[in-house]
C-alpha positions as CSV (number, residue, x, y, z in Angstrom):
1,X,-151.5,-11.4,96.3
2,X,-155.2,-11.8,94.5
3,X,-155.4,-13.0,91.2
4,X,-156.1,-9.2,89.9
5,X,-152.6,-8.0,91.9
6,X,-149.5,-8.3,89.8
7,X,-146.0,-7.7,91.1
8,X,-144.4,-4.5,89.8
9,X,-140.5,-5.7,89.8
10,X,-141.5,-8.5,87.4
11,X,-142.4,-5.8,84.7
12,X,-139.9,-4.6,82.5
13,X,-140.2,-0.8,81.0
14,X,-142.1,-1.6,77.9
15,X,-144.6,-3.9,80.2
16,X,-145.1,-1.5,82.8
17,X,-146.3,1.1,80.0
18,X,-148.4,-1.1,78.4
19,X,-149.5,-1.6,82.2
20,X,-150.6,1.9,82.6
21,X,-151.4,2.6,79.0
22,X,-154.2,-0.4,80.1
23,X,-155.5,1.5,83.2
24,X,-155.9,4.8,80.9
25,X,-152.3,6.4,81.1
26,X,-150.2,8.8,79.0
27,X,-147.0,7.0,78.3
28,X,-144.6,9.6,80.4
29,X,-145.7,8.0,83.8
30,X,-144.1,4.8,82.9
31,X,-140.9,6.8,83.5
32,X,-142.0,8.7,86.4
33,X,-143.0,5.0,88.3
34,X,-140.2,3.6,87.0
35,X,-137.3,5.8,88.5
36,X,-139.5,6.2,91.4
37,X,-138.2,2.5,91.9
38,X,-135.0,2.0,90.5
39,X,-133.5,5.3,91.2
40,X,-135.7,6.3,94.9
41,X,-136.5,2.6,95.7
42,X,-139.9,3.8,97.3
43,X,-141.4,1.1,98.7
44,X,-145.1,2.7,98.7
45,X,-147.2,3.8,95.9
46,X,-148.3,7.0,98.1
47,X,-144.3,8.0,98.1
48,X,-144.4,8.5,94.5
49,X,-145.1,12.6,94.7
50,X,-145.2,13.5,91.1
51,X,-148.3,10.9,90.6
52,X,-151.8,12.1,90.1
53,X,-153.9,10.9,93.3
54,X,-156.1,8.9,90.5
55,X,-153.1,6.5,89.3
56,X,-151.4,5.6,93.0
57,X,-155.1,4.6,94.1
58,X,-154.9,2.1,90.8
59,X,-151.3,1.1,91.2
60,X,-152.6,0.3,95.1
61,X,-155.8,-1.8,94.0
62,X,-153.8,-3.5,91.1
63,X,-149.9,-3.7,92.1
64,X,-147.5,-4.4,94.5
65,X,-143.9,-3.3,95.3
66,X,-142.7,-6.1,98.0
67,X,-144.9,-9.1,97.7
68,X,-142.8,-10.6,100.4
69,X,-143.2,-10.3,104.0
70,X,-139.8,-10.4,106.6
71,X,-140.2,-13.7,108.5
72,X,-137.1,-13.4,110.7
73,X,-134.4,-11.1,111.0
74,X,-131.2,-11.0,112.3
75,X,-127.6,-9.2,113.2
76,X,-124.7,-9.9,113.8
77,X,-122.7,-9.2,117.0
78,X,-120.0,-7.4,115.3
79,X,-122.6,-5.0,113.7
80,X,-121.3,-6.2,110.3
81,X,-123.9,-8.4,108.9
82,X,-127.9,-8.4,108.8
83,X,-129.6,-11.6,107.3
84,X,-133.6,-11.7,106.4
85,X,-135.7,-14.3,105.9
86,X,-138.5,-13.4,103.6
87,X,-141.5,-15.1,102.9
88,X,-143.0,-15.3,99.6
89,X,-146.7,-14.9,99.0
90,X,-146.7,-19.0,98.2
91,X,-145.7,-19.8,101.6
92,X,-141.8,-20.0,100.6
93,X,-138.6,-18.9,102.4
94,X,-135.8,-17.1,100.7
95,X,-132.6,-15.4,102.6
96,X,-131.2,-12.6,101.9
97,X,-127.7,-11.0,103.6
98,X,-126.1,-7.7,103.8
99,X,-122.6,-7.4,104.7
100,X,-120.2,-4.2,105.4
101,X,-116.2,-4.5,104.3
102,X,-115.0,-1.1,105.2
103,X,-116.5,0.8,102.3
104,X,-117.9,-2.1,100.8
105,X,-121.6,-2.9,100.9
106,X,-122.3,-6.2,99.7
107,X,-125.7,-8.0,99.3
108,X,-125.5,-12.2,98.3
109,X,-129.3,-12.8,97.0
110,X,-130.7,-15.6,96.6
111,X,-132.6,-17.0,93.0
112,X,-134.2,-19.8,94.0
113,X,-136.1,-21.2,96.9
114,X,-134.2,-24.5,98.0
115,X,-131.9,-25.8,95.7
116,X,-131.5,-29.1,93.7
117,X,-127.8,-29.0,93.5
118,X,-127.5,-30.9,96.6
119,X,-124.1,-30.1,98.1
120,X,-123.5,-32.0,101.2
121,X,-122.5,-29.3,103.3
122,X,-124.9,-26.4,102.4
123,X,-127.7,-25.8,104.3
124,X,-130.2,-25.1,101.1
125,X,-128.6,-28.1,99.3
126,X,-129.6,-30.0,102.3
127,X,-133.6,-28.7,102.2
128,X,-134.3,-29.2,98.2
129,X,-135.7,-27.5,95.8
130,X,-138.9,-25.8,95.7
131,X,-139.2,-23.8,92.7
132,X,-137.3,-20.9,90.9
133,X,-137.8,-16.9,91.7
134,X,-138.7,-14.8,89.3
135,X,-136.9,-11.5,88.1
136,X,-139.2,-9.4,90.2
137,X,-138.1,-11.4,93.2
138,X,-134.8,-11.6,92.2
139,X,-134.4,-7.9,91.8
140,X,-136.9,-7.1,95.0
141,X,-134.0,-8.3,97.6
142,X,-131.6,-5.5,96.3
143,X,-134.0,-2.8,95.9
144,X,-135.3,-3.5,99.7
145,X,-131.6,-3.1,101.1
146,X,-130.7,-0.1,98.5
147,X,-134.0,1.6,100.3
148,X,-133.1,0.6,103.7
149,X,-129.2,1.6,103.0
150,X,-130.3,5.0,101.8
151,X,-131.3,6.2,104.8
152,X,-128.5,6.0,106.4
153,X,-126.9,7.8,102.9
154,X,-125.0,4.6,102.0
155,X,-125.3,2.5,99.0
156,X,-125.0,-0.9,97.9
157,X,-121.2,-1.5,95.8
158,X,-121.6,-5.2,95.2
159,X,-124.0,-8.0,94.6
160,X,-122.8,-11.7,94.8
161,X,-125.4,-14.3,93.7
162,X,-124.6,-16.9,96.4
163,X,-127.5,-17.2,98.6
164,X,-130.2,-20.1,98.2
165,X,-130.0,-21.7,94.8
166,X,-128.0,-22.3,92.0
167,X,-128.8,-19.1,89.0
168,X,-127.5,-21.1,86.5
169,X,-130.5,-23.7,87.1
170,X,-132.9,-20.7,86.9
171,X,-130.7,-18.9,84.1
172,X,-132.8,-16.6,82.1
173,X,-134.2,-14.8,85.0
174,X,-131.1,-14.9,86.9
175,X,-129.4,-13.1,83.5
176,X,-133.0,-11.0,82.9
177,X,-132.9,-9.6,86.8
178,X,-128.5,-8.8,86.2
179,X,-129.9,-6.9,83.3
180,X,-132.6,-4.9,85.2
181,X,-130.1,-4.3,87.7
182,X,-127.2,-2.9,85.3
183,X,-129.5,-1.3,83.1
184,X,-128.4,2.6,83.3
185,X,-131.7,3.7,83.4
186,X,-132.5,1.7,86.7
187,X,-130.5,0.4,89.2
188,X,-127.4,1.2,87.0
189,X,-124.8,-1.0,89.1
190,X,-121.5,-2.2,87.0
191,X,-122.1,-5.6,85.7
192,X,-118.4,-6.2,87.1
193,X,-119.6,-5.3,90.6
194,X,-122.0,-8.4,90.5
195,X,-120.8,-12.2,90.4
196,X,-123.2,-15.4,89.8
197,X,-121.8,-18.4,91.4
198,X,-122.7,-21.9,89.9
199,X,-121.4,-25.5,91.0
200,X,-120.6,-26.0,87.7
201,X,-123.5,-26.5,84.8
202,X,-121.3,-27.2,82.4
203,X,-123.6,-26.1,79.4
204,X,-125.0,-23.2,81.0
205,X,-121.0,-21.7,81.6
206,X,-120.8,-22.6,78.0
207,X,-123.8,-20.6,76.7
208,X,-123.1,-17.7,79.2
209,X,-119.6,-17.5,77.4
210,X,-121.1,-17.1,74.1
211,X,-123.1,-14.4,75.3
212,X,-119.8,-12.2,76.1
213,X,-121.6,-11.1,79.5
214,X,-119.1,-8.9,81.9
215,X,-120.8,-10.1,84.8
216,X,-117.7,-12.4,86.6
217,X,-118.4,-15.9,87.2
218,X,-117.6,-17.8,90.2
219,X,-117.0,-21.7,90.2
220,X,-118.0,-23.7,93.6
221,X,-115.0,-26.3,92.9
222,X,-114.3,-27.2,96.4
223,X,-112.2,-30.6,95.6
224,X,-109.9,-31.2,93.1
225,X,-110.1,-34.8,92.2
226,X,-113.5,-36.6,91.1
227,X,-113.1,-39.2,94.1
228,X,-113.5,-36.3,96.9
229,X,-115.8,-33.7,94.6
230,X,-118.0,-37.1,94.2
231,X,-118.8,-37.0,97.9
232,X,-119.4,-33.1,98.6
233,X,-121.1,-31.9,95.2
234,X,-123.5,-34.8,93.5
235,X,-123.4,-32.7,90.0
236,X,-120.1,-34.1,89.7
237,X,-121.5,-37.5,88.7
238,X,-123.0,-35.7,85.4
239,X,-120.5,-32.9,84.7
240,X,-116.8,-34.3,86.0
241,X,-114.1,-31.7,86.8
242,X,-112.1,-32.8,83.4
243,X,-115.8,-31.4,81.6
244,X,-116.0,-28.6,83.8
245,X,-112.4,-27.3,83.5
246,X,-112.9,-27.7,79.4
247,X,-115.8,-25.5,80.4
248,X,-114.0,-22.8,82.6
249,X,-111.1,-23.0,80.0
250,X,-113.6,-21.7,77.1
251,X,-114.9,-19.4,79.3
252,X,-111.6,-17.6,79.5
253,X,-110.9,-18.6,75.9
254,X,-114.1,-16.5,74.9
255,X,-114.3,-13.9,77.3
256,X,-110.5,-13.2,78.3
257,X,-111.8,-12.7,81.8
258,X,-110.5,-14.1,85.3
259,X,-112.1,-16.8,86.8
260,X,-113.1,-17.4,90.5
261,X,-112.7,-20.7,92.3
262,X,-114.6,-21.2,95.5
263,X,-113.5,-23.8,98.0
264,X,-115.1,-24.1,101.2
265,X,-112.2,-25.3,103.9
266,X,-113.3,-28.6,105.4
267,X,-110.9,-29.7,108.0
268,X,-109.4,-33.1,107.6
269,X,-111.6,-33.5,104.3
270,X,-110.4,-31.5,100.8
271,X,-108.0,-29.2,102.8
272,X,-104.6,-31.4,103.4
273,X,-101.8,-30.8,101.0
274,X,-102.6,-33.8,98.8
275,X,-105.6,-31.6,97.8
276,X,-103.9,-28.4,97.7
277,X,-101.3,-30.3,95.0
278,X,-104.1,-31.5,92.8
279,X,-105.8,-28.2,92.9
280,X,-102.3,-26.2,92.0
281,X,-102.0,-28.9,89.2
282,X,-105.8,-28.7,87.8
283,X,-105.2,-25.1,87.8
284,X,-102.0,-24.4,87.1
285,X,-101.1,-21.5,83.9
286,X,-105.2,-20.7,84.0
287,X,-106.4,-17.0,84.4
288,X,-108.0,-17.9,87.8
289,X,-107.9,-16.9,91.6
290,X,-108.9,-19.2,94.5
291,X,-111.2,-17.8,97.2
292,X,-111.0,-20.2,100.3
293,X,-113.5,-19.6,102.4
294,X,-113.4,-22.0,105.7
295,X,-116.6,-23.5,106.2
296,X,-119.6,-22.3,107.8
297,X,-120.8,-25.4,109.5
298,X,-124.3,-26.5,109.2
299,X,-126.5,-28.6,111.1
300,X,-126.9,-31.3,108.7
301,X,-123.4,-31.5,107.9
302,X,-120.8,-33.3,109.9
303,X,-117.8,-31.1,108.8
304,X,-116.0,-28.2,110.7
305,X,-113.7,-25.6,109.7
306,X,-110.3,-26.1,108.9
307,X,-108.0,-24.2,111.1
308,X,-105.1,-21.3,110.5
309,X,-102.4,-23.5,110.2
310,X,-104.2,-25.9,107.8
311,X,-105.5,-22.6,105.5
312,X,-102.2,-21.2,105.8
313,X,-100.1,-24.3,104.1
314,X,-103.1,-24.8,101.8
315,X,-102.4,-21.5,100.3
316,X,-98.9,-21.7,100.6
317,X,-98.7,-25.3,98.5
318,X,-100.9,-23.4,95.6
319,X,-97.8,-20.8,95.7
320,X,-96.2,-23.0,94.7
321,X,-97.9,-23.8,91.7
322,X,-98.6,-20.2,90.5
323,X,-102.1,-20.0,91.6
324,X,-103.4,-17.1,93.8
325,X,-105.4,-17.2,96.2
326,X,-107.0,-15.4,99.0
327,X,-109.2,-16.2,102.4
328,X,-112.5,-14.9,102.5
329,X,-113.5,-12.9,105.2
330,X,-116.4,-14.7,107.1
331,X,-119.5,-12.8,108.0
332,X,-122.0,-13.9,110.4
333,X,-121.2,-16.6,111.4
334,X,-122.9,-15.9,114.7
335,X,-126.3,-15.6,113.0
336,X,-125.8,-18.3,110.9
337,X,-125.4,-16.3,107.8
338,X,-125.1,-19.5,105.7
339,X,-127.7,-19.6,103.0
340,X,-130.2,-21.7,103.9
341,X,-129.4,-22.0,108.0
342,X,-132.2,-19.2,108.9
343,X,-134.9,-20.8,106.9
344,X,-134.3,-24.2,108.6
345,X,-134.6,-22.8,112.3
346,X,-137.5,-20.9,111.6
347,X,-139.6,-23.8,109.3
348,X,-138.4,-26.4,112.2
349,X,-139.9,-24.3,114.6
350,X,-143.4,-24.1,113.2
């Protein structure tokens, strides 16, 4: 994009009429542009049909709809799963995944490009951090699949913010792109249908608490003790599970809502019993449910997934201890549908 070329998604309503109002518009064809986005997800200014011939050429000379370009793209053999890697107009990589669960559609985003989080066995910890996304690029990743979806008269039922980054490190547009996206007079999908997962910022769970937000959270816990979270998740050193679970405990205390634990199955590492035990005890008599999800493996990480038997007696220890919990259903795993894998094998390749 030149310096004159602004992308559209990063305008909110009252910006994009001052926008027009600039280039010598009535006020009314905010509203047409608008739900030509959010409600038609055209992806072309000459789509827009209602527009006089006069304000698409100006919207072409001054404005884009998808700044980024696909770099790579990939399905799955089971037909289930679509990744795309999308470069940014800076030169930067973010993924992007669609998966299908019976009559599900769900779309992980990413909100940053890299991440600073660092977790051992994730493939954007692994790369860094390069710099956050803004809402338009945020919110650009669900209107491309909602377009590509509505051709084939399907629709997108859930969003999970678990692709490359951590939102709670880039918190305000992460919250200002969830509010363009539930806003009823755009995207209009249920803030329940969307979850942010976070590592665990302790004082950004805190402040989204206080903010009574109905989006659910998810926490990447993935150990129950300080000792083993020490060596998969190097946030730990600064917020310790004993701070985090004061955290997720006020979160419930505020909000009254259900919490989500993440824990990625390594085999031989935080999945024996010891670690189920401590988990069941860290969590036992909280308003929580435990997603295990066995892990994807990743090039820079050592670690494989842990096997039936292993998840099975993992979940059956928490039983014991009141906690529920269920296995995720992988996705991809053919195409490397880990955040971050994609963007390694096509940078490594240049």
């Amino acid at each position: 994009m030149n310096q004159k070329t602004f992308h559209i998604y990063n305008l909110d309503y009252n910006e994009l009429t001052e926008q027009l109002t600039t280039l010598g518009e009535l006020e009314f064809r905010a509203k047409q542009v608008w739900e030509w986005l959010y409600k038609k997800y055209v992806t072309e200014f000459a789509e827009m049909r209602n527009l006089p011939k006069s304000l698409i050429e100006k919207l072409e000379n001054r404005a884009v709809i998808h700044s980024a370009t696909i770099a790579s793209e990939q399905h799955s053999g089971d037909g289930q799963t679509k990744k795309i890697l999308f470069q940014l107009p800076d030169g930067q990589y973010i993924e992007t995944v669609l998966m299908r669960y019976d009559k599900r559609r769900t779309l992980c985003i990413s909100t940053q490009a890299g991440c600073a989080m660092g977790c051992v066995f994730c493939a954007t910890g692994q790369m860094g951090f390069f710099r956050n996304l803004t809402v338009g690029e945020i919110v650009a990743q669900v209107l491309y699949f909602a377009h590509e979806l509505a051709q084939m008269d399907e629709h997108l039922t859930n969003i999970v913010m678990m692709g490359m980054g951590e939102p709670l490190h880039n918190y305000n547009n992460t919250l200002l792109a969830i509010d363009r996206l539930t806003d009823e007079t755009s995207f209009n999908l249920g803030a329940r249908k969307i979850t942010i997962s976070t590592v665990g910022l302790v004082p950004a769970i805190r402040r989204y608490a206080d903010e009574q937000r109905q989006t659910p959270l998810a926490i990447s816990l993935h150990a129950a003790t300080d000792e083993e979270r020490d060596k998969l998740i190097p946030i730990n050193h600064r917020w310790p599970i004993a701070d985090l679970m004061d955290a997720c405990r006020y979160y419930i205390e505020k909000t009254g809502r259900r919490l989500t634990f993440e824990w990625a199955l390594i085999s031989g590492e935080n999945d024996t019993i010891e670690q189920a035990r401590a988990l069941g005890n860290l969590l036992r008599g909280m308003l929580c449910h435990v997603n295990l999800i066995p892990l994807n493996p990743t090039a820079g990480y050592g670690g494989g997934p842990s096997s039936k038997e292993r998840v099975e007696a993992f979940m059956a220890e928490l039983s014991h201890y009141g906690v529920s919990s269920t296995v995720r259903v992988r996705r991809g795993i053919d195409i490397q549908a880990g955040c971050g894998q994609l963007r390694d094998r096509v940078v490594s390749n240049q």
